[in-house]
NUKEMAR-310675 format. One record per residue (C-alpha): residue number from 1; chain; y, z, x. Coordinates in nm, 4 decimals, decimal comma, always signed. Example, Ala and Ser with C-alpha at 12.3 -4.5 7.8 and 13.67 -1.06 7.14 Angstrom:
2
{1 A {-0,4500 +0,7800 +1,2300}}
{2 A {-0,1060 +0,7140 +1,3670}}
This chain:
310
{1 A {-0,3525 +2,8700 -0,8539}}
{2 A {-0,3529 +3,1145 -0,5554}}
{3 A {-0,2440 +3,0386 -0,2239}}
{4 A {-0,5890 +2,9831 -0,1485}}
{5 A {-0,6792 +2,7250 -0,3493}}
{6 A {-0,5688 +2,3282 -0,3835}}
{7 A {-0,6257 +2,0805 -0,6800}}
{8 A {-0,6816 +1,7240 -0,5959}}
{9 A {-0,7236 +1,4408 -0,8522}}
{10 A {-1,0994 +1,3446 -0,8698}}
{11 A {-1,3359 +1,1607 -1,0809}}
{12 A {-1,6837 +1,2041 -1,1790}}
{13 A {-1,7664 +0,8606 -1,3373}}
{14 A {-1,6525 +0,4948 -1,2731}}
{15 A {-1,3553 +0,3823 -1,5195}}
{16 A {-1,0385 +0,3649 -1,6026}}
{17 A {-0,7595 +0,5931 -1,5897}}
{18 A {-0,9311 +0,8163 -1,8534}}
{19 A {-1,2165 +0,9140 -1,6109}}
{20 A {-0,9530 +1,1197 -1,3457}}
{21 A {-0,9232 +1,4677 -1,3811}}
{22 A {-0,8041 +1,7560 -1,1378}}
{23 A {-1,0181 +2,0083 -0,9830}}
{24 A {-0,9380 +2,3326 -0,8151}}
{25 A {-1,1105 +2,3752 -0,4660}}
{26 A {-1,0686 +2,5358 -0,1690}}
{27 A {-0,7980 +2,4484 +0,0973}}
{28 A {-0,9520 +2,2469 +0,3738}}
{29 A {-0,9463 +2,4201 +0,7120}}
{30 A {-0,8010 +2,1353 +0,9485}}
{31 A {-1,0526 +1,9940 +1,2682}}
{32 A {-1,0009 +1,9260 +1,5871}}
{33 A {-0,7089 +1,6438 +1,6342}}
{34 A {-0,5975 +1,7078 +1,2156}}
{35 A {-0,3269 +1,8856 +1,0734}}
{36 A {-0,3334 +2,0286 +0,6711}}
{37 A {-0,0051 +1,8766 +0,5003}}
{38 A {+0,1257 +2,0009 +0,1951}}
{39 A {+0,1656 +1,7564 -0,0135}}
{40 A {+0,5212 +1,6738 -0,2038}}
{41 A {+0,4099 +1,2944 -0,2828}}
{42 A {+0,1203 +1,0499 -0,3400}}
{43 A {+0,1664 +0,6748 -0,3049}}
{44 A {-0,0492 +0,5010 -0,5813}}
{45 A {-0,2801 +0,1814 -0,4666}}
{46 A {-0,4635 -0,0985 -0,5883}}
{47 A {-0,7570 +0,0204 -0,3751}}
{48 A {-0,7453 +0,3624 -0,5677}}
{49 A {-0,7932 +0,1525 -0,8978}}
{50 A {-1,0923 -0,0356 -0,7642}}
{51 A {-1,2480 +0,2108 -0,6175}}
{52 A {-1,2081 +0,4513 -0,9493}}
{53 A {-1,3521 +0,1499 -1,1038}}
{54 A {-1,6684 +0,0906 -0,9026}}
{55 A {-1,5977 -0,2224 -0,7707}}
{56 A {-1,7452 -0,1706 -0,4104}}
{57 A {-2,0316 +0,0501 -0,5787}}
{58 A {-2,2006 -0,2500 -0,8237}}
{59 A {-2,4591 -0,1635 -1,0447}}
{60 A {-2,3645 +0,2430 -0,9907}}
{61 A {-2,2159 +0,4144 -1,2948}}
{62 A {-2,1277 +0,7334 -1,1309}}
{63 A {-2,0542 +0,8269 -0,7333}}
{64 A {-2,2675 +1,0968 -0,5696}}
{65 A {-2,0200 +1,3682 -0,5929}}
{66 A {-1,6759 +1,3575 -0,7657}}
{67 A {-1,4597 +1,1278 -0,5661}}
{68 A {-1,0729 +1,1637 -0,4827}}
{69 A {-0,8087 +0,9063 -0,4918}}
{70 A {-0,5170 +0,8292 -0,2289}}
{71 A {-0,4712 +0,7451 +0,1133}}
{72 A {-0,0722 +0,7553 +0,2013}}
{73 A {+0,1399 +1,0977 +0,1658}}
{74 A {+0,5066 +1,2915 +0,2369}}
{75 A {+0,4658 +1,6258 +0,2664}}
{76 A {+0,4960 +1,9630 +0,5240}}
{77 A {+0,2624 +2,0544 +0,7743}}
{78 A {+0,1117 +2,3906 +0,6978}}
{79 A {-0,1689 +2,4568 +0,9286}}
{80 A {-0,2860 +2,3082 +1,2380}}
{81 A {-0,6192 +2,2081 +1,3641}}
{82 A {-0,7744 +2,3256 +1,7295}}
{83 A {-0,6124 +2,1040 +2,0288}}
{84 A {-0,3364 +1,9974 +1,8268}}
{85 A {+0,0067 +2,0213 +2,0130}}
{86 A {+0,2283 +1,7226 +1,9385}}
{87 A {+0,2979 +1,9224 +1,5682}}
{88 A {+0,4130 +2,2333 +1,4369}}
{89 A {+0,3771 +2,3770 +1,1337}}
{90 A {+0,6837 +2,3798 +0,8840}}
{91 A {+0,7733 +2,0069 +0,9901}}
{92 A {+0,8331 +1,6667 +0,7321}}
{93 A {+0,5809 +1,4021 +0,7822}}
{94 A {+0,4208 +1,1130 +0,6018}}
{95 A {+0,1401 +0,8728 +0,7056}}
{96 A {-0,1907 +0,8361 +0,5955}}
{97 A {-0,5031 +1,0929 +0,5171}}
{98 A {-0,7912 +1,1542 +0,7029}}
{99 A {-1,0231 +1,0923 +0,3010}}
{100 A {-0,9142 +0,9360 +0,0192}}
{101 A {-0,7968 +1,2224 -0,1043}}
{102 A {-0,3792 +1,1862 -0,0757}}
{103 A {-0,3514 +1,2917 -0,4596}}
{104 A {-0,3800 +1,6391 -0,4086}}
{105 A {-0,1497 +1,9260 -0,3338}}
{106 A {-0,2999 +1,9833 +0,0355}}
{107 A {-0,5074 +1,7042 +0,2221}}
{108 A {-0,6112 +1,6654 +0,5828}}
{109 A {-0,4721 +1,4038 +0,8513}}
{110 A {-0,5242 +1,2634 +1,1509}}
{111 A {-0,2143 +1,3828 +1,3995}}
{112 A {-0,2288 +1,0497 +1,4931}}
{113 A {-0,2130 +0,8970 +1,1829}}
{114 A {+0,1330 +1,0587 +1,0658}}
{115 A {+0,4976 +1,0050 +1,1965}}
{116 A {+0,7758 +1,2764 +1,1455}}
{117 A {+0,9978 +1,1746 +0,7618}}
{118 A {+1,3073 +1,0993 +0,8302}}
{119 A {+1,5814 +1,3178 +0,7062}}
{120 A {+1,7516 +0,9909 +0,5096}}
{121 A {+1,4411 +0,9661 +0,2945}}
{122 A {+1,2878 +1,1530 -0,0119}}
{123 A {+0,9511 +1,2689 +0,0126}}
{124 A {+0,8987 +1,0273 -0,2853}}
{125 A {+1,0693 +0,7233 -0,0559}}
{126 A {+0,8584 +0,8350 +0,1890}}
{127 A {+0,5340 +0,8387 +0,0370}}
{128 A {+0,5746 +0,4830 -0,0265}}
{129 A {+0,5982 +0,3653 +0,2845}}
{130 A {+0,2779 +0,3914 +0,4972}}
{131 A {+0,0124 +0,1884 +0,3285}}
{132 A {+0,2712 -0,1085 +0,2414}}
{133 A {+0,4245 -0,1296 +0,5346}}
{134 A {+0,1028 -0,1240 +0,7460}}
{135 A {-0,0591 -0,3688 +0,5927}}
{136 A {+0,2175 -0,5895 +0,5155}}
{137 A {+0,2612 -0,5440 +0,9097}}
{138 A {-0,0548 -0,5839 +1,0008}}
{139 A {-0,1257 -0,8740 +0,7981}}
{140 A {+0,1493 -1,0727 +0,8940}}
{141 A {+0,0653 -1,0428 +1,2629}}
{142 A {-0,3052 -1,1200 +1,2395}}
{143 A {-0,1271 -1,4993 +1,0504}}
{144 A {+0,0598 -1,5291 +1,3660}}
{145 A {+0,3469 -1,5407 +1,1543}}
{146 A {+0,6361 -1,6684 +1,4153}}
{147 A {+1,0081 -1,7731 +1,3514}}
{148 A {+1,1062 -2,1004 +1,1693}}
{149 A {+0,7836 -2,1022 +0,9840}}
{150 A {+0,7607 -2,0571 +0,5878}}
{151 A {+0,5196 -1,7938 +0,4606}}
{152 A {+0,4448 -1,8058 +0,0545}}
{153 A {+0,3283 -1,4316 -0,0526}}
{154 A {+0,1285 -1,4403 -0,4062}}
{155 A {+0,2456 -1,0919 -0,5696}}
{156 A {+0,5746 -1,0715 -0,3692}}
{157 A {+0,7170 -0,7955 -0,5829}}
{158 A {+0,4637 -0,5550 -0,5217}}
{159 A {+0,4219 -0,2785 -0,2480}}
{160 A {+0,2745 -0,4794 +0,0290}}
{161 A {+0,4696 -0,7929 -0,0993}}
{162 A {+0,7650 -0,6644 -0,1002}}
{163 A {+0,7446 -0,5765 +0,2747}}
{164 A {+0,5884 -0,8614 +0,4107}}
{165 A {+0,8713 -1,0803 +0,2365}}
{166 A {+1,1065 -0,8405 +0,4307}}
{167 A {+0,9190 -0,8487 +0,7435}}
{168 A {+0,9024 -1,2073 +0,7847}}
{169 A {+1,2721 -1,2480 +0,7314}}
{170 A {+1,3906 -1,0314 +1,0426}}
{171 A {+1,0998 -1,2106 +1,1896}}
{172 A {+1,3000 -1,5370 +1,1294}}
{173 A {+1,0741 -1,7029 +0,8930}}
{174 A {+1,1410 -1,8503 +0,5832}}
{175 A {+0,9796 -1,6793 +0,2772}}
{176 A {+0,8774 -1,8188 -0,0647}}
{177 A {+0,7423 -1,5254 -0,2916}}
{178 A {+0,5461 -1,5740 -0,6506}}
{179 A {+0,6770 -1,3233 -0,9445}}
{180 A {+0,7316 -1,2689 -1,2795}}
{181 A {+1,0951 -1,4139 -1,3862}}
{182 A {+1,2052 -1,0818 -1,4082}}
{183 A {+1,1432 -0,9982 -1,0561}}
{184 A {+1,3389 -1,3070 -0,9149}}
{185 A {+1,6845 -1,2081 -0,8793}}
{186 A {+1,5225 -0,9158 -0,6987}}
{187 A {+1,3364 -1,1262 -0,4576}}
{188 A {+1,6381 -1,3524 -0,3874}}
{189 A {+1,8486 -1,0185 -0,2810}}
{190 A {+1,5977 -0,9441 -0,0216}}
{191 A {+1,5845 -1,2899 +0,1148}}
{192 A {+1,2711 -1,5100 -0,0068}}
{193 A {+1,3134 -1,7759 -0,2833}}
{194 A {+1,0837 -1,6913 -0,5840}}
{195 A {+0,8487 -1,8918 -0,8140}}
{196 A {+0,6866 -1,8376 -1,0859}}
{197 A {+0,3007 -1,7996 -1,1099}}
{198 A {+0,0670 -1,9915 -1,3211}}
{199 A {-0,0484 -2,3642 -1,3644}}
{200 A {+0,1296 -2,6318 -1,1978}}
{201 A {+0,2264 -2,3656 -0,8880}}
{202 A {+0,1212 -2,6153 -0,6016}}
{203 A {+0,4066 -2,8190 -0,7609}}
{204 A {+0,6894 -2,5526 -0,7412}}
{205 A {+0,6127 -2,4533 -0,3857}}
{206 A {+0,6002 -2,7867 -0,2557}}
{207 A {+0,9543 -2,8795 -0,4468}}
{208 A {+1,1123 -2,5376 -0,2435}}
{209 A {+0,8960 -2,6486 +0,0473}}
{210 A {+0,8831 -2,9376 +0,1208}}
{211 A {+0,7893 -2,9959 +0,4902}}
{212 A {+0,4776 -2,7701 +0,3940}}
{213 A {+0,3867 -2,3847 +0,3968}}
{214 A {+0,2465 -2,2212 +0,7683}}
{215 A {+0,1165 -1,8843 +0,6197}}
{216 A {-0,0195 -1,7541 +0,2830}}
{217 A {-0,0320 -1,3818 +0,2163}}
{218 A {-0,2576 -1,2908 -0,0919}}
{219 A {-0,1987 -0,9352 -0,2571}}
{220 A {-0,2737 -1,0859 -0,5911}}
{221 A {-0,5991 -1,1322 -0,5713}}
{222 A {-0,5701 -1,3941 -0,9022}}
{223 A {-0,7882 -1,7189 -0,7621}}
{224 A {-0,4994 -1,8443 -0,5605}}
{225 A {-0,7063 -1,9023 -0,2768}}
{226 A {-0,8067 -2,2300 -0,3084}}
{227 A {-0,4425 -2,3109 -0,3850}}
{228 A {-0,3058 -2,1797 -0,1106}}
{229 A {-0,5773 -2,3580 +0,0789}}
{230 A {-0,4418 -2,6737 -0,0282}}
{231 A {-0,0830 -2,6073 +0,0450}}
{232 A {-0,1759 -2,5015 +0,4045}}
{233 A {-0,4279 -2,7112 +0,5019}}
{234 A {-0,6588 -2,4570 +0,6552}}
{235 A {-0,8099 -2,1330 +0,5086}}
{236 A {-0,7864 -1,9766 +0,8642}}
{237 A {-0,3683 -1,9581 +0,7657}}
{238 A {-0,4397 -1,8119 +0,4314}}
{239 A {-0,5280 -1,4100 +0,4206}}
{240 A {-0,5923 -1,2577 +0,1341}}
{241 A {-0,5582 -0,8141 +0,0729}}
{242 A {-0,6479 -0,8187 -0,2924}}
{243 A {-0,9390 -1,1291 -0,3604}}
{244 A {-1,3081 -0,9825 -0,3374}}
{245 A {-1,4436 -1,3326 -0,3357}}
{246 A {-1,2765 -1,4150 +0,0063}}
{247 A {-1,5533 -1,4837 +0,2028}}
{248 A {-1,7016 -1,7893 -0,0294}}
{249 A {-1,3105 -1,9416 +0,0491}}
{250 A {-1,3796 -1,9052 +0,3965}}
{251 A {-1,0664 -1,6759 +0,3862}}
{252 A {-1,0101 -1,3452 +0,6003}}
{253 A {-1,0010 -1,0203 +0,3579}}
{254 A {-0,7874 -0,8014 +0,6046}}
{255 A {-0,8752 -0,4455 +0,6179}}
{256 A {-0,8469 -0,3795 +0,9527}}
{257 A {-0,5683 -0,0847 +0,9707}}
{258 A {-0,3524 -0,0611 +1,2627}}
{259 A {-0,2006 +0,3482 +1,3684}}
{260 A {+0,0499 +0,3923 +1,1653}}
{261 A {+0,2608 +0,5505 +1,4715}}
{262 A {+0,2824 +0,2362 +1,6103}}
{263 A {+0,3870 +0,0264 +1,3074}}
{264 A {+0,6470 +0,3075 +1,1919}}
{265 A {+0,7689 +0,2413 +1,5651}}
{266 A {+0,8870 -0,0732 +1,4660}}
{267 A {+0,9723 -0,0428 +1,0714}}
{268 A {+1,1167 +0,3047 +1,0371}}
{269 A {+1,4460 +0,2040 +1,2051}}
{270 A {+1,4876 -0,1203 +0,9785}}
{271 A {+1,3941 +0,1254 +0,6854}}
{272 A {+1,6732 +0,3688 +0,7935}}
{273 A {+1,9057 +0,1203 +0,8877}}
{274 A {+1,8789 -0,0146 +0,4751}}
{275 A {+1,7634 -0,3506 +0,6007}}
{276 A {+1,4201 -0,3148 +0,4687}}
{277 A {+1,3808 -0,0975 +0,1574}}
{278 A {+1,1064 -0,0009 -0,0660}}
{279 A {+1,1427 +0,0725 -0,4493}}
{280 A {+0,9623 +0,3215 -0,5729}}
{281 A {+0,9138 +0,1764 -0,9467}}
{282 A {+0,8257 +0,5234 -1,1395}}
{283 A {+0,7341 +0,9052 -1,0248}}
{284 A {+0,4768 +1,0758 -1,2406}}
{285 A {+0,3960 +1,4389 -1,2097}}
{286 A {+0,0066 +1,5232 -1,0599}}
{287 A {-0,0504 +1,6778 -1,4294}}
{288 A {+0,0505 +1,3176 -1,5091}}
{289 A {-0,1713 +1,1329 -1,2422}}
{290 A {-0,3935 +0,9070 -1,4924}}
{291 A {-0,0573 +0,7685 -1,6565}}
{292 A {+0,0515 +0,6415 -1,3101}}
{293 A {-0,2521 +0,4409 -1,2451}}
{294 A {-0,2185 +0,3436 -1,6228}}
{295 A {+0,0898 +0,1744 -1,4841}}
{296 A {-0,0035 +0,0497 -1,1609}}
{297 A {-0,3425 -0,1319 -1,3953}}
{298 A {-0,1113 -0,3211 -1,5950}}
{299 A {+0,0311 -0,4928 -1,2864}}
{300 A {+0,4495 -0,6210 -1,2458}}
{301 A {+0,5441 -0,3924 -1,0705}}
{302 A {+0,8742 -0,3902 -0,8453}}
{303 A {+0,7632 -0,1697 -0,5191}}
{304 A {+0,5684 +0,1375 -0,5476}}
{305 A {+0,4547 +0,3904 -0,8030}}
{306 A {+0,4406 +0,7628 -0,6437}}
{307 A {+0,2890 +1,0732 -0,7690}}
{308 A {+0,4991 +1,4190 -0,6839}}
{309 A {+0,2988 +1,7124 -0,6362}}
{310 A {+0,4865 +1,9516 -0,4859}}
């Protein structure tokens, strides 16, 4: 590879893991208003999986062109686009890309859309945080989630779980998260009381909770919608991030992404401070990319999978 040239992970076909493979291509020249990042980590999502999948492309066994996978990054700004002023070349960042395209070595970005890394984290910690915490963030505020109320989250030990549980308690509300057993001592260390998924679930929230739930966060995505409809009363206090079926619930599917500047504004410090953390769950090498989405398809996971390729 010359200094000319940049592999990203792509795929050609709808699939599974098997279908990604990297390609060599030239480096993108930044725009107006972007920046070119190197990249030293990937965070992995569920959206990469359905998208690699062909779940918002039905019917379609192939995309156009050979699509790329990621949306949240670490890395080092190495080139800078025309009007761009608020950046210089040679510094940390991490935030989100301007494509899909985060699994790569070099990747465009809004310079609105990153924050400077702190020096505290890892690229790797870093690279975990933007998608999680903005949509954990994001969806918590579009519940109107207030202090003194109890939020359940379905899939608590996950990314965005994980964060929302942790948002909501220096928020002042009372969290109840569902997990595997083996995630529970976990969850109670970070402040929520955990159940386990699975038939007769309306019973063990209500017996933790039982002047009611306010709030339901779905990143599950498992047909706990109507349950949590139940337990809340109202599918207007139920948002799901994970169930494509939403709409027939009469529940929100939130994809409506706030700047990451001005979420990092608010979680960075609590992140730095070690009240808030996010575990990164395994690191795979980019010559190791399909393995991590392997991983992230069989589900349990405890915080974030990232992909180094630096």
């Amino acid at each position: 590879m010359t200094a000319s040239i940049a592999r990203r992970l792509q795929h050609a076909v709808y699939g599974g893991p098997e279908v990604l493979e990297l390609a060599e291509l030239p480096l993108p020249e930044p725009g107006p208003g972007q920046v070119r990042v190197r990249i030293h980590a990937a965070g992995v999502n569920g959206l990469d999986s359905k998208m690699r999948q062909g779940l918002f492309a039905p019917g379609q066994a192939a995309p156009a062109e050979p699509a790329s996978l990621g949306i949240e990054m670490a890395g080092v700004i190495d080139a800078l686009g025309p009007g761009v002023s608020e950046w210089s070349i040679g510094r940390a960042v991490l935030g989100r890309t301007a494509a899909l395209d985060a699994v790569a070595t070099h990747a465009l970005a809004p310079a609105d859309a990153i924050v400077a890394k702190p020096d505290a984290l890892t690229f790797e910690q870093a690279a975990a945080l933007p998608i999680a915490t903005e949509t954990a963030y994001r969806t918590l505020r579009q519940l109107g989630l207030r202090a003194g109320q109890t939020l359940l989250v379905h899939a608590a030990a996950g990314g965005v779980g994980l964060m929302a549980v942790q948002l909501a308690r220096t928020w002042g509300a009372t969290v109840i998260g569902t997990a595997s057993e083996a995630n529970h001592a976990f969850l109670r260390e970070i402040g929520a009381t955990p159940v386990t998924y699975g038939d007769g679930l309306a019973e063990r929230v209500r017996a933790v909770a039982p002047r009611g739930v306010d709030a339901v966060l779905d990143g599950s995505g498992r047909g706990v919608l109507p349950l949590s409809i139940e337990l809340t009363g109202n599918p207007a206090k139920v948002i799901t991030i994970a169930d494509l079926d939403s709409a027939r619930h009469g529940v929100h599917f939130s994809t409506e992404a706030l700047p990451i500047p001005h979420v990092m504004a608010e979680a960075l410090p609590l992140i730095e401070s070690g009240r808030i953390r996010m575990p990164v769950e395994a690191v795979f090498p980019l010559e190791k990319a399909p393995d991590a989405y392997r991983r992230l398809d069989l589900g349990h996971l405890r915080g974030k999978i990232v992909i180094t390729t630096a």
